[in-house]
VMD Tcl script that builds the backbone (N, CA, C; Angstrom):
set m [mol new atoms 255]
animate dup $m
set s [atomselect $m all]
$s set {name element resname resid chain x y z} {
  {N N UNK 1 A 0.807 -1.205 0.000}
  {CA C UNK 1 A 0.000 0.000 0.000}
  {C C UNK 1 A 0.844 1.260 0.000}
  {N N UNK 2 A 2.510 1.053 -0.195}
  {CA C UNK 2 A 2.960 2.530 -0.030}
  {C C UNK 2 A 3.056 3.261 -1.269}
  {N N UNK 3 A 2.267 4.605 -1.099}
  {CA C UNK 3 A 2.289 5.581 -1.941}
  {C C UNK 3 A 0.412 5.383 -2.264}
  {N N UNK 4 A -0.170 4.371 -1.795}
  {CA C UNK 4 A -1.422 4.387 -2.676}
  {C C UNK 4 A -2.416 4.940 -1.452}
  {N N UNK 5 A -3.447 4.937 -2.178}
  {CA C UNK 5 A -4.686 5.902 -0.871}
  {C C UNK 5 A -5.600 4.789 -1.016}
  {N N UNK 6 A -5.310 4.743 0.689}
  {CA C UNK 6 A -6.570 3.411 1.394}
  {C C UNK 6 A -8.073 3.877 1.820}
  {N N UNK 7 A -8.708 3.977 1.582}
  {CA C UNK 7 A -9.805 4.372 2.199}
  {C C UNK 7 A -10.365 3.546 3.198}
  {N N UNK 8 A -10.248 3.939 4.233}
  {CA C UNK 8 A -10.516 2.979 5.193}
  {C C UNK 8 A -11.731 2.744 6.289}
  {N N UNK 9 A -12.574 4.246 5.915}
  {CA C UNK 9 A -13.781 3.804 6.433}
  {C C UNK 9 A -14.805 3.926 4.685}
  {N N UNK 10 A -14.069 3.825 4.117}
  {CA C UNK 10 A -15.149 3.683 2.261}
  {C C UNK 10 A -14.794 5.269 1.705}
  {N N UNK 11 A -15.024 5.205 0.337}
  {CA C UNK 11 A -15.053 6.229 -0.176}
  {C C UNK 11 A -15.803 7.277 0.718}
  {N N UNK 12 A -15.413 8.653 1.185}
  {CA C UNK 12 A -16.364 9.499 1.563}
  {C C UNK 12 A -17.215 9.581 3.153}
  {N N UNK 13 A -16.467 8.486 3.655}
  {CA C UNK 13 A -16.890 7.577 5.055}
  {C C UNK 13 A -16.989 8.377 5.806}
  {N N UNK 14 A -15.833 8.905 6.309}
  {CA C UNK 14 A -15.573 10.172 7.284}
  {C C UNK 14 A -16.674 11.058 7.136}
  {N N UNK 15 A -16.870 11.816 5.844}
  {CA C UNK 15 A -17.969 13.093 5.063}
  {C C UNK 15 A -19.480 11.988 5.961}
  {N N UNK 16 A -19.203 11.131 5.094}
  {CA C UNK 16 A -21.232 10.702 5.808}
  {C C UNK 16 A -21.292 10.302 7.010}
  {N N UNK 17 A -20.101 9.775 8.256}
  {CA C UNK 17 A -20.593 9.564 9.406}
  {C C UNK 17 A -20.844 10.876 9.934}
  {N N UNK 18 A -19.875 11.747 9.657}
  {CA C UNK 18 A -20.081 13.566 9.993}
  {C C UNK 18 A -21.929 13.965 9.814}
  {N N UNK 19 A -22.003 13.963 8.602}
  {CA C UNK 19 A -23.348 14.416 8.628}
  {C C UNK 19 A -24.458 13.992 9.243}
  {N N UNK 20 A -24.241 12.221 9.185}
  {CA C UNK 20 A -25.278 11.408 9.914}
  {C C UNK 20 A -25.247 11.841 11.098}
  {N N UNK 21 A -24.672 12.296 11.718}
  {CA C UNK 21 A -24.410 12.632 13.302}
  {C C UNK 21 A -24.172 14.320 13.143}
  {N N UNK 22 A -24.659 15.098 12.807}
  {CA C UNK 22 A -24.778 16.520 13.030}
  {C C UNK 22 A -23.229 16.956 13.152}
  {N N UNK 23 A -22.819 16.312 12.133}
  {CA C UNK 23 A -21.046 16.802 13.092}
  {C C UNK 23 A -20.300 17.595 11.936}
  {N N UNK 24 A -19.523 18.249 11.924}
  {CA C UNK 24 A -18.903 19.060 11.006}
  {C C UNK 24 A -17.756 18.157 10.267}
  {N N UNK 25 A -17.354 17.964 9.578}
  {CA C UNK 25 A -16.357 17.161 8.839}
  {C C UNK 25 A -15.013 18.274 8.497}
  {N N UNK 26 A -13.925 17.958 9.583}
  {CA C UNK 26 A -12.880 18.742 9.527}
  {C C UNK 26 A -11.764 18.190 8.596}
  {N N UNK 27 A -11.739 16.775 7.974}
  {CA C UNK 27 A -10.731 16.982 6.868}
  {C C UNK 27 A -10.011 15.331 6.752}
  {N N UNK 28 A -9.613 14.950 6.341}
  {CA C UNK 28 A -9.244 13.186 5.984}
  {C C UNK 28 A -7.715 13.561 6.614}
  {N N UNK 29 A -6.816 12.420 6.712}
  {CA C UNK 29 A -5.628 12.420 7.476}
  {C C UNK 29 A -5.143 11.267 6.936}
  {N N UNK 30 A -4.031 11.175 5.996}
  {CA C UNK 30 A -3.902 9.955 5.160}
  {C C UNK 30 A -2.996 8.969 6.227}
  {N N UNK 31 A -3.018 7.842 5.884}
  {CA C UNK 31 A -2.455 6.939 6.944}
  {C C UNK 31 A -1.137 7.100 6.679}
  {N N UNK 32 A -0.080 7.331 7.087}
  {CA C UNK 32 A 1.644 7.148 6.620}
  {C C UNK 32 A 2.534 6.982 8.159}
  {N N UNK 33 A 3.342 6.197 7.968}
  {CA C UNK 33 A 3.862 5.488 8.668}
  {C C UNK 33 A 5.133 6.826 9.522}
  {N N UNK 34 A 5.384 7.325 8.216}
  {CA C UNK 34 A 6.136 9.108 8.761}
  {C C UNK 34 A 5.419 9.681 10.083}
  {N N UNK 35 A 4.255 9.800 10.332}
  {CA C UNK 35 A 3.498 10.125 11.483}
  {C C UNK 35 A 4.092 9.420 12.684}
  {N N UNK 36 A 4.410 7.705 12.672}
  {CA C UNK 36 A 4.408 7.210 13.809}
  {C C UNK 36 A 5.741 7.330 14.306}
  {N N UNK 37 A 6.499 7.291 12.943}
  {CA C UNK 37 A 8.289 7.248 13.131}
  {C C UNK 37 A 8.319 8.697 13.694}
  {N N UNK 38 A 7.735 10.039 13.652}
  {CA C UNK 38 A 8.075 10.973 13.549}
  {C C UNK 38 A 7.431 11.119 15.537}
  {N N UNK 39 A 6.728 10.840 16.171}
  {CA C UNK 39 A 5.781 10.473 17.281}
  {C C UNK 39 A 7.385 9.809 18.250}
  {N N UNK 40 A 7.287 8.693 17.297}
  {CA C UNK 40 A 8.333 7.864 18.337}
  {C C UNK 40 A 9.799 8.782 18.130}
  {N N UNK 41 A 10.059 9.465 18.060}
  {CA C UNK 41 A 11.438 10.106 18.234}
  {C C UNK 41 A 11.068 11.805 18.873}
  {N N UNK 42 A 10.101 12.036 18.936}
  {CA C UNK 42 A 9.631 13.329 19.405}
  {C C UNK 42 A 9.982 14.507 18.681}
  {N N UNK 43 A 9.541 14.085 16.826}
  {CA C UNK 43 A 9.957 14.978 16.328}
  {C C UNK 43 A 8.286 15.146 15.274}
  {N N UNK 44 A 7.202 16.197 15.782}
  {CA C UNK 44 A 5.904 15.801 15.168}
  {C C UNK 44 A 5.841 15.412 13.261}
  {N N UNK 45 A 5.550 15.306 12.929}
  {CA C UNK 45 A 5.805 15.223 11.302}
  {C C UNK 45 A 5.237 16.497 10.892}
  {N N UNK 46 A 4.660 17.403 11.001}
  {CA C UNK 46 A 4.243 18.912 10.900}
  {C C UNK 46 A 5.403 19.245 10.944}
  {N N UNK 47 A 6.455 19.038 12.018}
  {CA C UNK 47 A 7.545 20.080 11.823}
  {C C UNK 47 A 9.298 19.185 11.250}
  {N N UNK 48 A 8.626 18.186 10.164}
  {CA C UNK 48 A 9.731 17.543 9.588}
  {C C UNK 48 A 10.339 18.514 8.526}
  {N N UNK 49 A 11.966 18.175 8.031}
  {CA C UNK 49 A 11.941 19.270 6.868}
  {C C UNK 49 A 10.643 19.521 5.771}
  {N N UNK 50 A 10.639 18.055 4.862}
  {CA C UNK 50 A 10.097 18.011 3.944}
  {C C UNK 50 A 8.586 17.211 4.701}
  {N N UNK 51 A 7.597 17.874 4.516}
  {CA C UNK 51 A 5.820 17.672 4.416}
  {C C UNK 51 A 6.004 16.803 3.985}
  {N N UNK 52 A 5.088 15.695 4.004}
  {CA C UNK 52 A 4.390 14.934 3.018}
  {C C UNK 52 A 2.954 14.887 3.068}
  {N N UNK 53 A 2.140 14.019 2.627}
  {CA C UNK 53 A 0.720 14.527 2.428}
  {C C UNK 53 A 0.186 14.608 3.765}
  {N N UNK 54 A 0.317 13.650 4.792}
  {CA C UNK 54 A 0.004 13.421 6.321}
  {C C UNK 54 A 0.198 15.050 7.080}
  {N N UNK 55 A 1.405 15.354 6.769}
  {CA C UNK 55 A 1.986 16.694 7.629}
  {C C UNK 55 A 0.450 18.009 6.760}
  {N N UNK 56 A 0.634 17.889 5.635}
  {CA C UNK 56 A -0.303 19.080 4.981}
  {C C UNK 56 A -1.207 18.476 5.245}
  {N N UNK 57 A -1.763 17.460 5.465}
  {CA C UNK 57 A -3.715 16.970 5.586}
  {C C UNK 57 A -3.863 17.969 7.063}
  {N N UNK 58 A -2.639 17.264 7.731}
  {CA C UNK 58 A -2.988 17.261 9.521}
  {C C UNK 58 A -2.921 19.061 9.708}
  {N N UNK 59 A -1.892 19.840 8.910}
  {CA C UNK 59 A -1.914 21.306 9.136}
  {C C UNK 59 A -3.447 21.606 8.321}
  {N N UNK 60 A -3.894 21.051 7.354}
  {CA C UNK 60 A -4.969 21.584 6.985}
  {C C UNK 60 A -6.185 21.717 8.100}
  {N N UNK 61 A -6.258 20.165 9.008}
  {CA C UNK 61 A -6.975 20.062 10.065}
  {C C UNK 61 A -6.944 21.055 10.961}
  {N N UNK 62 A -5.778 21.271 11.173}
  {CA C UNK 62 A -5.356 22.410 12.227}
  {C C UNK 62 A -5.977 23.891 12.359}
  {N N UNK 63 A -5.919 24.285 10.758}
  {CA C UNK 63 A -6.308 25.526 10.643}
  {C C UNK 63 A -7.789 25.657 10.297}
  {N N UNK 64 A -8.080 24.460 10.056}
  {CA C UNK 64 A -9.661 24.918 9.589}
  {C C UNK 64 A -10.260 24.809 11.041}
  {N N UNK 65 A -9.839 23.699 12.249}
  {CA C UNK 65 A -9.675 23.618 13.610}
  {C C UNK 65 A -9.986 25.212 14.382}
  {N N UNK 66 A -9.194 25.694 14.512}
  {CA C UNK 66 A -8.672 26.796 14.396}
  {C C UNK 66 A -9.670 27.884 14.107}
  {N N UNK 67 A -9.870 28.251 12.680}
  {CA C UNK 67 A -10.646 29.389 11.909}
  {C C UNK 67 A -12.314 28.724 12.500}
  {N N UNK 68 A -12.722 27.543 13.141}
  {CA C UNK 68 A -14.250 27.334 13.508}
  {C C UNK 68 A -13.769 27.747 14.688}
  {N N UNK 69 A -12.802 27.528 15.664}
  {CA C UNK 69 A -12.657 27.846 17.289}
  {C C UNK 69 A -13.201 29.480 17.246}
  {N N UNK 70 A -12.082 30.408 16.138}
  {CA C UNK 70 A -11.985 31.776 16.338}
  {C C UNK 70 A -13.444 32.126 15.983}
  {N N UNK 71 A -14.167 31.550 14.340}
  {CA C UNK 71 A -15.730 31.939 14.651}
  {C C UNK 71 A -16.203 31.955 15.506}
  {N N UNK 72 A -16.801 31.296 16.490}
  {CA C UNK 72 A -17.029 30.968 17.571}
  {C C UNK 72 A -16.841 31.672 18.660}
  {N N UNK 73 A -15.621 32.128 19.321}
  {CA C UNK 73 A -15.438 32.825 20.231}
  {C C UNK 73 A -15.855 34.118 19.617}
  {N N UNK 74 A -15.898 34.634 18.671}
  {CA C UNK 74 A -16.239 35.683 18.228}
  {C C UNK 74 A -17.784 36.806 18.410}
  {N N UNK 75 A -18.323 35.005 18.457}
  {CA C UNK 75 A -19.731 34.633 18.385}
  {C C UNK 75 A -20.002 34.601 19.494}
  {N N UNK 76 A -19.396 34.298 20.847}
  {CA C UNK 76 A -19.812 34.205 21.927}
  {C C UNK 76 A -20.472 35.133 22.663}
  {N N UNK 77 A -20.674 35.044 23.946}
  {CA C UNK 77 A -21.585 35.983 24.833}
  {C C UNK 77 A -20.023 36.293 25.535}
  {N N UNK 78 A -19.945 37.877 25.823}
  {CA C UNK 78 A -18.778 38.639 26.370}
  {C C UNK 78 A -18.823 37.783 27.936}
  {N N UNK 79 A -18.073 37.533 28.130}
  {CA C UNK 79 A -17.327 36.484 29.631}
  {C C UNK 79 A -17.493 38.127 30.991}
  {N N UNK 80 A -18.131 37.953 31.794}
  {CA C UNK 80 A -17.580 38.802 32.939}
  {C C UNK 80 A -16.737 39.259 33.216}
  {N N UNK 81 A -16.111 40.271 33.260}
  {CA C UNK 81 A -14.883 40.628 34.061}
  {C C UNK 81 A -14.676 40.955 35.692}
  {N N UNK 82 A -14.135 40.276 35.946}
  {CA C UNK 82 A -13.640 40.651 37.949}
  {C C UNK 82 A -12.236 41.758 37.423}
  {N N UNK 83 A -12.860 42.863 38.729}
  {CA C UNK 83 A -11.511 43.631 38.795}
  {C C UNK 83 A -10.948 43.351 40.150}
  {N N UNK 84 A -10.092 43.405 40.697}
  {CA C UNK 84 A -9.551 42.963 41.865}
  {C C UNK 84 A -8.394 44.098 42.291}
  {N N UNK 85 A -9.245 45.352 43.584}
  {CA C UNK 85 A -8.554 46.376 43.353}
  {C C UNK 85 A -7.656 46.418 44.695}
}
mol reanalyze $m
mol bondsrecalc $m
mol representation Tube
mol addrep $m
Protein backbone atom coordinates (compact mmCIF):
# COMPACT_ATOMS: atom_id res chain seq x y z
CA UNK A 1 0.00 0.00 0.00
CA UNK A 2 2.96 2.53 -0.03
CA UNK A 3 2.29 5.58 -1.94
CA UNK A 4 -1.42 4.39 -2.68
CA UNK A 5 -4.69 5.90 -0.87
CA UNK A 6 -6.57 3.41 1.39
CA UNK A 7 -9.80 4.37 2.20
CA UNK A 8 -10.52 2.98 5.19
CA UNK A 9 -13.78 3.80 6.43
CA UNK A 10 -15.15 3.68 2.26
CA UNK A 11 -15.05 6.23 -0.18
CA UNK A 12 -16.36 9.50 1.56
CA UNK A 13 -16.89 7.58 5.06
CA UNK A 14 -15.57 10.17 7.28
CA UNK A 15 -17.97 13.09 5.06
CA UNK A 16 -21.23 10.70 5.81
CA UNK A 17 -20.59 9.56 9.41
CA UNK A 18 -20.08 13.57 9.99
CA UNK A 19 -23.35 14.42 8.63
CA UNK A 20 -25.28 11.41 9.91
CA UNK A 21 -24.41 12.63 13.30
CA UNK A 22 -24.78 16.52 13.03
CA UNK A 23 -21.05 16.80 13.09
CA UNK A 24 -18.90 19.06 11.01
CA UNK A 25 -16.36 17.16 8.84
CA UNK A 26 -12.88 18.74 9.53
CA UNK A 27 -10.73 16.98 6.87
CA UNK A 28 -9.24 13.19 5.98
CA UNK A 29 -5.63 12.42 7.48
CA UNK A 30 -3.90 9.96 5.16
CA UNK A 31 -2.45 6.94 6.94
CA UNK A 32 1.64 7.15 6.62
CA UNK A 33 3.86 5.49 8.67
CA UNK A 34 6.14 9.11 8.76
CA UNK A 35 3.50 10.13 11.48
CA UNK A 36 4.41 7.21 13.81
CA UNK A 37 8.29 7.25 13.13
CA UNK A 38 8.07 10.97 13.55
CA UNK A 39 5.78 10.47 17.28
CA UNK A 40 8.33 7.86 18.34
CA UNK A 41 11.44 10.11 18.23
CA UNK A 42 9.63 13.33 19.40
CA UNK A 43 9.96 14.98 16.33
CA UNK A 44 5.90 15.80 15.17
CA UNK A 45 5.81 15.22 11.30
CA UNK A 46 4.24 18.91 10.90
CA UNK A 47 7.54 20.08 11.82
CA UNK A 48 9.73 17.54 9.59
CA UNK A 49 11.94 19.27 6.87
CA UNK A 50 10.10 18.01 3.94
CA UNK A 51 5.82 17.67 4.42
CA UNK A 52 4.39 14.93 3.02
CA UNK A 53 0.72 14.53 2.43
CA UNK A 54 0.00 13.42 6.32
CA UNK A 55 1.99 16.69 7.63
CA UNK A 56 -0.30 19.08 4.98
CA UNK A 57 -3.72 16.97 5.59
CA UNK A 58 -2.99 17.26 9.52
CA UNK A 59 -1.91 21.31 9.14
CA UNK A 60 -4.97 21.58 6.99
CA UNK A 61 -6.97 20.06 10.07
CA UNK A 62 -5.36 22.41 12.23
CA UNK A 63 -6.31 25.53 10.64
CA UNK A 64 -9.66 24.92 9.59
CA UNK A 65 -9.68 23.62 13.61
CA UNK A 66 -8.67 26.80 14.40
CA UNK A 67 -10.65 29.39 11.91
CA UNK A 68 -14.25 27.33 13.51
CA UNK A 69 -12.66 27.85 17.29
CA UNK A 70 -11.99 31.78 16.34
CA UNK A 71 -15.73 31.94 14.65
CA UNK A 72 -17.03 30.97 17.57
CA UNK A 73 -15.44 32.82 20.23
CA UNK A 74 -16.24 35.68 18.23
CA UNK A 75 -19.73 34.63 18.38
CA UNK A 76 -19.81 34.20 21.93
CA UNK A 77 -21.59 35.98 24.83
CA UNK A 78 -18.78 38.64 26.37
CA UNK A 79 -17.33 36.48 29.63
CA UNK A 80 -17.58 38.80 32.94
CA UNK A 81 -14.88 40.63 34.06
CA UNK A 82 -13.64 40.65 37.95
CA UNK A 83 -11.51 43.63 38.79
CA UNK A 84 -9.55 42.96 41.87
CA UNK A 85 -8.55 46.38 43.35
Amino acid sequence: HCGEVTEIFGRGGGERFAAQHGLEYLGGVPLDITVRQGGDVGVPVVAQREPGPAARALTAVAQTVAARMSVRAAAAEPRPVLTIS
